[in-house]
C-alpha positions, 0 to 999 in steps of 0.5 A, spaced: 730 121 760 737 124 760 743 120 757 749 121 762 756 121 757 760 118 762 762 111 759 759 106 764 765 101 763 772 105 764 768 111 767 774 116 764 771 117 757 766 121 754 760 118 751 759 120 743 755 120 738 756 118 731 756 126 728 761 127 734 767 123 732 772 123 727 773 120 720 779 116 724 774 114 729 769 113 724 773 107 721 775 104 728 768 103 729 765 099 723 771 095 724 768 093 731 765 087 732 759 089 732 751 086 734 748 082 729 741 085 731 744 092 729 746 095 722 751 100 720 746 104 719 741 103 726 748 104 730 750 111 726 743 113 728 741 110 735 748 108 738 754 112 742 762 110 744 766 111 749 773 113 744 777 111 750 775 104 751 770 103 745 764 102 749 758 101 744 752 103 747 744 103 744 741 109 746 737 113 742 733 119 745 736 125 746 742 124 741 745 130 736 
């Protein structure tokens, strides 16, 4: 199954994983609000963000 990296909700932004972002949008997202289902650790691994909006989405396969 192939991930597209458009951001579903603002549709401008790109879908990142956690070794794409900067240290700067590393820090914004361990202070989003976070589900408590998810760790810090599961979200770097599984997870990507739109850093226009800060859409969070779960998806694991295929991520760098």
């Amino acid at each position: 199954m192939e991930h597209s990296n458009q951001c579903p909700r603002c549709g401008a932004g790109r879908l990142r994983a956690w070794s794409e972002l900067s240290e700067e949008e590393h820090e914004v997202v361990r202070r989003l609000p976070a589900s408590a289902d998810y760790s810090l650790a599961e979200r770097k691994a599984s997870h990507r963000w739109c850093t226009r909006c800060w859409y969070e989405t779960a998806g694991g396969a295929g991520l760098a």
